[in-house]
C-alpha positions as CSV (number, residue, x, y, z in Angstrom):
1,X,-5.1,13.8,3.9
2,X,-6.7,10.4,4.5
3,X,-9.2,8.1,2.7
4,X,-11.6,6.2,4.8
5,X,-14.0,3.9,3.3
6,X,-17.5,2.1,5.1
7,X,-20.5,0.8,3.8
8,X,-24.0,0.2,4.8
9,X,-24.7,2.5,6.8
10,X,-28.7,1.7,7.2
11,X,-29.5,4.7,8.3
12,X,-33.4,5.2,9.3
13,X,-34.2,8.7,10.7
14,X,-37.5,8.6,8.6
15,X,-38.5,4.6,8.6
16,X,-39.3,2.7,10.9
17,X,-35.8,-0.1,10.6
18,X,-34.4,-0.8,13.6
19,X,-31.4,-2.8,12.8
20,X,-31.2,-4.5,16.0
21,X,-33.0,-7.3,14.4
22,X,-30.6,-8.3,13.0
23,X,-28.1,-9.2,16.3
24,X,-27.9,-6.9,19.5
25,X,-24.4,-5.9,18.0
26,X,-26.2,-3.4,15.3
27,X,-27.8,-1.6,18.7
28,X,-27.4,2.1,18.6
29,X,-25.4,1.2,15.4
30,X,-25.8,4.7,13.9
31,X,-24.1,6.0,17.1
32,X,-21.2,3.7,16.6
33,X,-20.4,4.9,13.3
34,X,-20.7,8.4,14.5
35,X,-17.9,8.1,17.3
36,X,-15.6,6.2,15.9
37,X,-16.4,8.6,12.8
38,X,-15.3,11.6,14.4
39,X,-12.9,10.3,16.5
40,X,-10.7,9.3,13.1
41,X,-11.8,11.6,10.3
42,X,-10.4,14.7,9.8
43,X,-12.2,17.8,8.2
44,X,-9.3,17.4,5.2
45,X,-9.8,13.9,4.9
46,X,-12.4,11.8,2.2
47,X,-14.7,9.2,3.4
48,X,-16.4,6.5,0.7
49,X,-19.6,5.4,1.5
50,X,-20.1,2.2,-0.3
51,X,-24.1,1.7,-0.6
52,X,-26.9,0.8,1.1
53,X,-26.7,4.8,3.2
54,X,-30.4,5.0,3.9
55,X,-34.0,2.8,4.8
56,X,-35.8,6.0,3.0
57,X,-37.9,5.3,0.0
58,X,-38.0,8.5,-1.0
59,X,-35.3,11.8,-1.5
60,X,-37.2,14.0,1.2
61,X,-37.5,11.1,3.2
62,X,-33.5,10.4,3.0
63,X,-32.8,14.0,3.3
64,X,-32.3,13.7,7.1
65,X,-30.0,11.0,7.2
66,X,-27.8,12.5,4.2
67,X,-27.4,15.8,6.5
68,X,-26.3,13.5,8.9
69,X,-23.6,12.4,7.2
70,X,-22.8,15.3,5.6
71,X,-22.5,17.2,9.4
72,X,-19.8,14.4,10.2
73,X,-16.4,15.4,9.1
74,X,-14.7,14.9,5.8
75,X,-15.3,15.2,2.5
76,X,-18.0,12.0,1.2
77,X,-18.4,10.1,-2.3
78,X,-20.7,8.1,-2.2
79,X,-22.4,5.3,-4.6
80,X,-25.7,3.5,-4.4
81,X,-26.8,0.3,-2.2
82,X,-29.5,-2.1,-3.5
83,X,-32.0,-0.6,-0.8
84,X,-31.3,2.9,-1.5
85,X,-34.4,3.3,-3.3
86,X,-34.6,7.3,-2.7
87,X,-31.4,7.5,-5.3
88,X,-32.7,10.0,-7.5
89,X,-30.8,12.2,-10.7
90,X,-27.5,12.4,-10.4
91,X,-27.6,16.2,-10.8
92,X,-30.1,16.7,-8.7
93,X,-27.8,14.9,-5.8
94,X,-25.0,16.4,-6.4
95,X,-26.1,19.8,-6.2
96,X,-27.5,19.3,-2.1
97,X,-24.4,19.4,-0.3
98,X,-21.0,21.3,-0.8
99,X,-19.1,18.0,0.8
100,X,-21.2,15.1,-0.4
101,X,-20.5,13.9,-4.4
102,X,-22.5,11.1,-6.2
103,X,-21.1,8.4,-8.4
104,X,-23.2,7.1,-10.9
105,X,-21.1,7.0,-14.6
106,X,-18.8,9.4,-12.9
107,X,-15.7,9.9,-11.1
108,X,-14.5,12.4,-8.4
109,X,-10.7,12.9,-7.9
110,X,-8.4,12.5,-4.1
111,X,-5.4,13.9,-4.3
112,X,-4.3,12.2,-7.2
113,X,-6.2,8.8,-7.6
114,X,-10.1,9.2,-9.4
115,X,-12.7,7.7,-7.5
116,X,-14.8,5.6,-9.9
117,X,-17.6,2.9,-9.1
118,X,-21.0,1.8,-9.5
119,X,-23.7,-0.2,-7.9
120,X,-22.8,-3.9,-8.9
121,X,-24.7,-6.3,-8.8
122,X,-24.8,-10.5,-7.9
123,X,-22.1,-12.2,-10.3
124,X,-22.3,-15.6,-11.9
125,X,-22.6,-18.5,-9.7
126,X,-24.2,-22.2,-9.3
127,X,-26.2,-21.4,-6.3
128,X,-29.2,-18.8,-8.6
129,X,-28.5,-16.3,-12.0
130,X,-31.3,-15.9,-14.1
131,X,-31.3,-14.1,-17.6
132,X,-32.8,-11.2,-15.1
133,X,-29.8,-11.0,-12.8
134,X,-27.5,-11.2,-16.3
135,X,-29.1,-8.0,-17.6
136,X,-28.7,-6.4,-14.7
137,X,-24.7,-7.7,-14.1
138,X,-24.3,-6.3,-17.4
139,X,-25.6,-3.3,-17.1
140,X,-23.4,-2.4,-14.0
141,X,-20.6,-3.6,-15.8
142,X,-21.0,-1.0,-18.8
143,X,-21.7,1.6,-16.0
144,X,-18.6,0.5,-14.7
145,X,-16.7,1.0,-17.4
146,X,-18.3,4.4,-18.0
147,X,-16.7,5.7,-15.2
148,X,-13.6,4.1,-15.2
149,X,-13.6,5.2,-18.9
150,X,-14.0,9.1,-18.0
151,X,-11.1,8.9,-15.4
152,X,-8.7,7.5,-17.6
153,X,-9.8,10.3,-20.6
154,X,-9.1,12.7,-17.8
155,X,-5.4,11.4,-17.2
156,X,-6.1,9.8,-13.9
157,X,-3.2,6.7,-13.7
158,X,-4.0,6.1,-10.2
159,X,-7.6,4.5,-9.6
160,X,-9.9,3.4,-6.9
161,X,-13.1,1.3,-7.4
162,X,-16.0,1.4,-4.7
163,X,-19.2,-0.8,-5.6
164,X,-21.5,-2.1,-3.1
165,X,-21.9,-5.7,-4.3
166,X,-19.2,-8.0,-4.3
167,X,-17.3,-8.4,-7.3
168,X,-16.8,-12.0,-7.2
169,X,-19.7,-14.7,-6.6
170,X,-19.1,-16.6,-3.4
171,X,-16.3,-18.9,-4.5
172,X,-14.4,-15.6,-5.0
173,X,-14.2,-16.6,-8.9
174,X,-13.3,-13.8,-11.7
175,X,-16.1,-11.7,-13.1
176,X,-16.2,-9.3,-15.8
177,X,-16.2,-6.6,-12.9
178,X,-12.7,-8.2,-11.8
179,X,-11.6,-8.0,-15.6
180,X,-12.8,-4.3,-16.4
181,X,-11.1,-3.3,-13.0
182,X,-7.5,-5.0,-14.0
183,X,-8.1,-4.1,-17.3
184,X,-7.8,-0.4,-16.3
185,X,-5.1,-1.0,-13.4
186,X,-7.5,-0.5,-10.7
187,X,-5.2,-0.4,-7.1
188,X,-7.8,-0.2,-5.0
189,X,-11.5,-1.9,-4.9
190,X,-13.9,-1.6,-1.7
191,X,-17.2,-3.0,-1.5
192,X,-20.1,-3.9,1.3
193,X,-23.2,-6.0,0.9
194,X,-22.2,-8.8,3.1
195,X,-23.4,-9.2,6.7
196,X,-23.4,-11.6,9.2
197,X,-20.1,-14.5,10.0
198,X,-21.4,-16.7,7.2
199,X,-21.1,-13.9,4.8
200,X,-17.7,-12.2,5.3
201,X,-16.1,-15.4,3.4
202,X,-17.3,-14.4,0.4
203,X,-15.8,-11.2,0.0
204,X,-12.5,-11.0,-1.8
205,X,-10.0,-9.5,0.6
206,X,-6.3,-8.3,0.2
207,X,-4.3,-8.8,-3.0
208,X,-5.5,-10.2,-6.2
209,X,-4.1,-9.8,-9.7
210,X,-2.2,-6.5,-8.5
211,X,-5.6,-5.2,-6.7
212,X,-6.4,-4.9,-3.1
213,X,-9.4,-5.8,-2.6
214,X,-11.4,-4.5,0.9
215,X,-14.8,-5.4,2.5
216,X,-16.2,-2.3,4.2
217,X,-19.9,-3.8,5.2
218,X,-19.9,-1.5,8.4
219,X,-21.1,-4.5,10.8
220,X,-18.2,-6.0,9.3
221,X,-15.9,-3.1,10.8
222,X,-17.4,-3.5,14.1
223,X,-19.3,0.0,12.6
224,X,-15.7,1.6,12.6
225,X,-13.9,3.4,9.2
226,X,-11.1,0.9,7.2
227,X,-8.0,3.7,6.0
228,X,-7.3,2.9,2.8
229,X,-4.8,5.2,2.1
């Protein structure tokens, strides 16, 4: 069994965001993802979806898109983007579909690592951090810990972090996200956010303080699925 990890997805069945704009390389995206989807994932394997899954405002609106990722093969955990406004209660989600689970101050178990995450958020840096973006940092931080909290009550020794943010600011320095994560002997972190050339320098990739760090921004992939383990 397999673990695959991509994130944002941008999905828009029921919204009107073509992602084109954004370069000719995000045309069709959605189909991209879907072959080289099912050409690597197999029904016994777990896929992470880290954020930022569908344009949909609301739950009914998203619906569409989340059947068509839960059609695609594999079993999907999934936490929530900074545009995935239709996120509703975490009960509620995780009750839809038999093959799709919802992190949010949670974990869901692979073989045996625990999947833990959250959200994230922007970290400090020189560039813009208001008392605003502090609350907020520190918020995801507890929720965070939550999780990885409830995995390690549960016995899990072997951890995975997904966010959707970054966990470092752009000059890759140490956050309280990288300190919770080594505190609790995180292996593996992904994350997504960034897009474009000029982004993709300020994601933290490969080892780091006995973590392996991996940016999964789809567009990032060339709209392909990293293996992680």
């Amino acid at each position: 069994m397999a673990l695959f990890a991509i994130g944002d997805l941008h999905l828009s069945s029921n919204s009107d965001k073509p992602m084109d704009v954004f370069g000719s390389h995000w045309l069709f995206h959605h189909e991209k993802i879907r072959s080289n989807w099912l050409a690597k994932v197999r029904p016994e394997d777990t896929v992470l979806v880290a954020g930022d899954i569908s344009w949909a405002m609301r739950l009914q609106e998203a619906m569409a898109d989340l059947s068509w990722i839960s059609e695609l093969p594999g079993k999907k955990i999934l936490i929530r983007g900074n545009h995935d406004y239709w996120w509703s209660s975490i009960t509620r989600l995780n009750g839809l579909f038999e093959d799709m689970s919802f992190i949010q101050n949670n974990y869901f178990s692979y073989q045996n690592y625990a999947i833990c995450g959250t959200r994230g958020w922007i970290t400090p840096n020189k560039n813009k951090f208001t008392e605003e973006d502090n609350r907020i940092y520190v918020r995801e931080v507890r929720r965070l810990e939550l999780s990885l909290e409830a995995a390690h009550k549960a016995g899990y020794q072997e951890i995975i972090a997904m966010l959707h943010y970054p966990p470092t600011n752009d000059q890759l320095e140490p956050s309280l996200f990288t300190q919770m994560m080594e505190r609790y002997r995180v292996k593996e972190v992904v994350f997504g956010h960034l897009h474009g050339e000029e982004s993709y320098a300020a994601g933290l990739q490969g080892a780091y303080r006995g973590i392996n760090y991996h940016l999964v921004s789809c567009d990032y992939l060339d709209f392909d699925l990293k293996k992680i383990l």
